[in-house]
C-alpha positions as CSV (number, residue, x, y, z in Angstrom):
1,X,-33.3,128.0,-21.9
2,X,-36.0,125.6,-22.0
3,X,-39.6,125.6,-20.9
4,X,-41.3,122.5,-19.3
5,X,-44.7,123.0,-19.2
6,X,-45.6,126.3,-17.2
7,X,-41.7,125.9,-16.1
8,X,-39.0,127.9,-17.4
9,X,-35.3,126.2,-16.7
10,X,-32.0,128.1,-17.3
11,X,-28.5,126.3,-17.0
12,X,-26.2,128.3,-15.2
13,X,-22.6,128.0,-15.9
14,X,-19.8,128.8,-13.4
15,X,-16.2,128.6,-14.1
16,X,-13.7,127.8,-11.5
17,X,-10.6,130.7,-11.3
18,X,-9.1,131.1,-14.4
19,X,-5.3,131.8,-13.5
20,X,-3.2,133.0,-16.9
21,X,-2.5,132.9,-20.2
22,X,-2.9,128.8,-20.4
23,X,-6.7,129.2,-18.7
24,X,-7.6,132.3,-20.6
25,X,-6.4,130.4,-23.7
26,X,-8.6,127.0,-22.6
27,X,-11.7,129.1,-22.1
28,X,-11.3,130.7,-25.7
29,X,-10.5,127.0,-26.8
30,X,-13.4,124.8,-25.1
31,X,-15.7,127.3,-23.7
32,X,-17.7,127.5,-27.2
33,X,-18.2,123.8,-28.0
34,X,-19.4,123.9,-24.2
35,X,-21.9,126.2,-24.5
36,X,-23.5,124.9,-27.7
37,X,-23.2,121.2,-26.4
38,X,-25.2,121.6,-23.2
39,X,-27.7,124.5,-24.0
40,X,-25.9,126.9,-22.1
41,X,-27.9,130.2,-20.9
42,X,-25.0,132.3,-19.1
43,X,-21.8,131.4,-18.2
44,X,-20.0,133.3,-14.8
45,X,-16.3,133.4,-14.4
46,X,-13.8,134.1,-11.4
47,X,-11.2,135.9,-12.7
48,X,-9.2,137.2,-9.9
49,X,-6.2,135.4,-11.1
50,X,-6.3,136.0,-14.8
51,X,-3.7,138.5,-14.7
52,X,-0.2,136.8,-14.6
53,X,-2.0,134.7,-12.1
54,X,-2.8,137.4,-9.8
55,X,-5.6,140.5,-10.5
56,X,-7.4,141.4,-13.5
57,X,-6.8,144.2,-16.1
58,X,-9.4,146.2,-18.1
59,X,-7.9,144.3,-21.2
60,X,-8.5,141.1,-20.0
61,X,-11.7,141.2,-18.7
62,X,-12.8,142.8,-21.8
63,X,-11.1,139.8,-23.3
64,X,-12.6,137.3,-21.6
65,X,-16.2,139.0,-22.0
66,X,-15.5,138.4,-26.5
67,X,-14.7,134.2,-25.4
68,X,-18.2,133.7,-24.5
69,X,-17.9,134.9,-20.8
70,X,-20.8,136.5,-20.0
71,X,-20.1,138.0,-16.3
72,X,-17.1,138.0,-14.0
73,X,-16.4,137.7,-10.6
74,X,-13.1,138.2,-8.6
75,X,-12.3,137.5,-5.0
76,X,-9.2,138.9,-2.6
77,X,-6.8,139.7,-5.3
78,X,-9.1,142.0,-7.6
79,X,-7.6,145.5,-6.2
80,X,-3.8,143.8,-7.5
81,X,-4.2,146.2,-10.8
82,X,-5.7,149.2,-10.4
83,X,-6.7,150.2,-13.8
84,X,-9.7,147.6,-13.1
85,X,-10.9,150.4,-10.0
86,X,-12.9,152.2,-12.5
87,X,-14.2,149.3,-14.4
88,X,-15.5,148.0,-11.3
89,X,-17.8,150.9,-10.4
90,X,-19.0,151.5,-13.7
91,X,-19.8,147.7,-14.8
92,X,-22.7,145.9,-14.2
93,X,-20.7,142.9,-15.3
94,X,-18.1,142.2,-12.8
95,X,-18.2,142.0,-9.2
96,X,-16.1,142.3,-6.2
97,X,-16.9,140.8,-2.5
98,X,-20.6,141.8,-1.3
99,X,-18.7,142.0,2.2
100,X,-15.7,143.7,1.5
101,X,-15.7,147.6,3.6
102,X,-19.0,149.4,2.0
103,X,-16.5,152.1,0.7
104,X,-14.1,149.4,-1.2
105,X,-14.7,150.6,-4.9
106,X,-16.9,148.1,-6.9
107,X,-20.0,146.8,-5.8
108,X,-20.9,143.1,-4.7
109,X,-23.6,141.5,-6.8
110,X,-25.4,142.7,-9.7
111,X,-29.1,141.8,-11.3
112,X,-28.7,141.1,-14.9
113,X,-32.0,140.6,-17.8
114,X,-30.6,137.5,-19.4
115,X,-33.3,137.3,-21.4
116,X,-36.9,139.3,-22.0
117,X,-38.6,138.9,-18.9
118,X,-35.6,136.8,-17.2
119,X,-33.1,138.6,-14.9
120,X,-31.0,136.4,-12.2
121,X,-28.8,137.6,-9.5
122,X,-25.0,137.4,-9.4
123,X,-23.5,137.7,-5.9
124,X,-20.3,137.5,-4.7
125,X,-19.6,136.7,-1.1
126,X,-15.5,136.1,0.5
127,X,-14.9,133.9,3.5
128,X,-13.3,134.7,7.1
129,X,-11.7,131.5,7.9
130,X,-7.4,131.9,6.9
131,X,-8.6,135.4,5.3
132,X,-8.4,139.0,5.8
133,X,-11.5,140.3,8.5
134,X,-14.6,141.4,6.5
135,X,-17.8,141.6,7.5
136,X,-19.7,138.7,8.3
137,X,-20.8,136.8,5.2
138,X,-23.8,135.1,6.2
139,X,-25.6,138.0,7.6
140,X,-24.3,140.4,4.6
141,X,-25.4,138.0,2.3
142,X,-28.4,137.3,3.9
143,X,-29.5,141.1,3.9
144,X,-28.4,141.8,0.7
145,X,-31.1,138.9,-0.4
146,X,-34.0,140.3,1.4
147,X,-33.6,143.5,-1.1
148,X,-32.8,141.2,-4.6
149,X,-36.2,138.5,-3.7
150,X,-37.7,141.6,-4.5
151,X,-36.6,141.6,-8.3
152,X,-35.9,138.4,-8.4
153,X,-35.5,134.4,-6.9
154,X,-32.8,133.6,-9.2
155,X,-30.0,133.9,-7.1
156,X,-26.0,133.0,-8.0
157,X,-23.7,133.2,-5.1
158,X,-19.6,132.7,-5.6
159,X,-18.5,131.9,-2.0
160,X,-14.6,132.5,-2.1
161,X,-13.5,131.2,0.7
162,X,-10.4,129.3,2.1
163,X,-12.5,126.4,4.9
164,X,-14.4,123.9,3.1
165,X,-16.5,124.0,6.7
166,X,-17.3,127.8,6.2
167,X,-18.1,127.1,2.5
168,X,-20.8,124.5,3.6
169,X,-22.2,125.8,6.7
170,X,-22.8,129.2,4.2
171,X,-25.0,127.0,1.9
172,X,-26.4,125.2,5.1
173,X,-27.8,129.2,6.2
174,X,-28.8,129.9,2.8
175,X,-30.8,127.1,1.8
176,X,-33.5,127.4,-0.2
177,X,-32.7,131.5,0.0
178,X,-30.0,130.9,-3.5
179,X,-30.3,129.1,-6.3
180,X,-27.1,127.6,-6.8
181,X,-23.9,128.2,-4.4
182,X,-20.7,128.0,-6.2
183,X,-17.3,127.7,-4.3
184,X,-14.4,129.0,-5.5
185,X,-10.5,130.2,-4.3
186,X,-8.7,126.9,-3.4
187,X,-8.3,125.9,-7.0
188,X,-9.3,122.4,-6.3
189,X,-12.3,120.7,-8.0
190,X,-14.4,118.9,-5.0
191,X,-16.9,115.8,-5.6
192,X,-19.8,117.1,-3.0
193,X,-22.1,118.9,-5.9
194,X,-25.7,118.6,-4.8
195,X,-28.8,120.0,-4.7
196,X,-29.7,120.9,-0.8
197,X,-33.4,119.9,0.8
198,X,-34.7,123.2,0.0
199,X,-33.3,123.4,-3.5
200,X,-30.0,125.4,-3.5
201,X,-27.6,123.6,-6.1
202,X,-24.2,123.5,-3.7
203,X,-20.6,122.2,-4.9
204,X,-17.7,123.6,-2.5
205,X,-15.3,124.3,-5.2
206,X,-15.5,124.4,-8.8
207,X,-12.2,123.9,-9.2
208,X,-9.3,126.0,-11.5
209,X,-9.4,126.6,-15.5
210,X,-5.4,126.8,-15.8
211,X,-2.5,124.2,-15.5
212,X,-2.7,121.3,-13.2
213,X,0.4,120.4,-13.9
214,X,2.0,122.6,-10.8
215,X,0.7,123.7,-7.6
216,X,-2.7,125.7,-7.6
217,X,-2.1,127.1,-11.0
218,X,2.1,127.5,-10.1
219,X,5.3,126.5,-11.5
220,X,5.9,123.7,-9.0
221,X,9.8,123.8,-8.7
222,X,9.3,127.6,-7.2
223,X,6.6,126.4,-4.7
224,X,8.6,123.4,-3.7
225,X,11.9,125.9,-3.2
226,X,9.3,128.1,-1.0
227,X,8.0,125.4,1.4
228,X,11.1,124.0,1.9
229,X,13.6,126.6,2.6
230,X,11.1,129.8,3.5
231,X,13.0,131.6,0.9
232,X,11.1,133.9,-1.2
233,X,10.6,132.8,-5.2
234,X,8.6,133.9,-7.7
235,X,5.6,131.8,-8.6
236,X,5.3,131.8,-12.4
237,X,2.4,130.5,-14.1
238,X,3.0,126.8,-14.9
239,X,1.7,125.0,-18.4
240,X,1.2,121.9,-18.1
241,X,-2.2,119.7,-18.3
242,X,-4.5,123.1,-18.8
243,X,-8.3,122.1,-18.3
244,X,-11.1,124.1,-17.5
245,X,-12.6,123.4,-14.4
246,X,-16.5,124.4,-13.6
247,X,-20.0,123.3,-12.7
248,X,-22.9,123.7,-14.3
249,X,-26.7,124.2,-12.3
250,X,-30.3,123.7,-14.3
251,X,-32.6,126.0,-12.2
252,X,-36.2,126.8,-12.4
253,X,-36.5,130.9,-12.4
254,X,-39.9,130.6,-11.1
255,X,-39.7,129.4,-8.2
256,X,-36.0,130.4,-7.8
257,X,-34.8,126.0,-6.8
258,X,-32.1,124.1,-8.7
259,X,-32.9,121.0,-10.5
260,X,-30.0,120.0,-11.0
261,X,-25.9,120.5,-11.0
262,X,-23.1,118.3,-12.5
263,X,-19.8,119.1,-12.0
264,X,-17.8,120.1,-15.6
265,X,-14.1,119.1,-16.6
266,X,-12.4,119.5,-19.7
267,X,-9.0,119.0,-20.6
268,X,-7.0,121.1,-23.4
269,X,-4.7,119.4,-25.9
270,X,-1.1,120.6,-26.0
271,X,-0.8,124.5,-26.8
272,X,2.0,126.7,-28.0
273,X,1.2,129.8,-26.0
274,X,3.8,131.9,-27.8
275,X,1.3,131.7,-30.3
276,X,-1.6,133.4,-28.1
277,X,-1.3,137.4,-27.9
């Protein structure tokens, strides 16, 4: 946290889906260096695929909470292990989608004190475009802001969401409304971070902590078997060329506008992950 003048700045990071063992064992690896290197405040995580690449368990996200993650958010798969039901109503420190049914367990953001006299906003928001029907996401999103302003302008949005043009035309509508909007579900890191006219920090995925070395976090072999034949295969996690993907927004808390947002990639050196519990 620093102070600049009468300013107070916070950097915000978000990490992009963490999908297995190889990106649960790259954010225990690079996420601490990270921190420490760029003055980090809080760091966000979507974990919706942390699970054997699909869901999240009460162990995990525990685990991932004692690797320096400070708050979680999930996305369409977070109901694939139900143990987490529970944890997801009694937590203030994982989310599922704000737009979701109202009587889907869990609730959809979350107002955290990050510091004495600092609290910020998490919200998590799922897109309509090649996804299940939900309710609308700007107009849930936009309603749901109206009641946090009132605690605070620090607002975090995770848009999970399948169109790149529903991703941006959310940010569009919300301008100047969030602090930083932060796309996640495709898995692929895009080049378009930037801070909107009104000052809402935007990038339209943050990309995948897991193995590139495969197809969206997947043994490639099975995925190629699947695309080309229609036959069903199992997608196991794949290993190869593990990074952690992410971007990272400076944002003033008093007036609620991003200063600035840079886009984060770091790439882990060969593992063993027989070695990792």
């Amino acid at each position: 946290m620093e102070s600049n003048g009468d300013t107070m700045l916070i950097k915000i990071l978000f990490i992009g889906d963490i999908v297995g063992k190889p990106g649960r064992i790259a954010v225990h690896d690079l996420l601490p260096a990270l921190r420490k290197q760029e003055s980090i405040d809080y760091v966000i995580a979507n974990a919706e695929n942390v699970a054997g690449g699909s869901g999240v368990t009460v162990n995990l996200f525990k685990k991932l909470l004692s690797y320096d993650i400070d708050f979680v958010t999930t996305g369409d798969h977070v109901y694939r292990r139900n143990e987490i039901i529970p944890t997801l109503t009694e937590s203030n420190l994982i989310i599922r989608p704000l737009n979701f049914p109202e009587a889907a367990a869990g609730k959809g953001y979350s107002i955290i004190e990050i510091k004495p006299g600092i609290k910020i906003a998490i919200m998590q928001i799922i897109g309509r475009i090649f996804m299940q029907p939900v309710r609308c996401p700007f107009l849930t999103a936009e309603k749901a802001i109206e009641e946090i302003q009132k605690e605070t302008k620090t607002i975090i949005i995770d848009i999970h969401a399948e169109a790149t043009s529903e991703k941006i035309a959310f940010a569009w509508h919300l301008d100047g409304r969030a602090s930083a909007i932060f796309g996640s579900h495709t898995h692929v890191q895009t080049s378009d971070e930037r801070i909107l006219p009104k000052g809402t920090a935007y990038i339209t995925d943050v990309g995948m902590t897991g193995p590139h070395e495969g197809v969206i976090g997947r043994v490639k072999e099975a995925v190629l078997q699947k695309f080309i034949t229609n036959m069903p295969a199992p997608f196991d996690v794949a290993t190869g060329d593990v990074q952690l993907n992410g971007a990272l927004a400076t944002i003033d808390t008093d007036t609620g506008r991003a200063t600035e947002i840079k886009r984060i990639r770091l790439h882990q050196g060969p593992t063993d992950y027989t070695e990792h519990d």
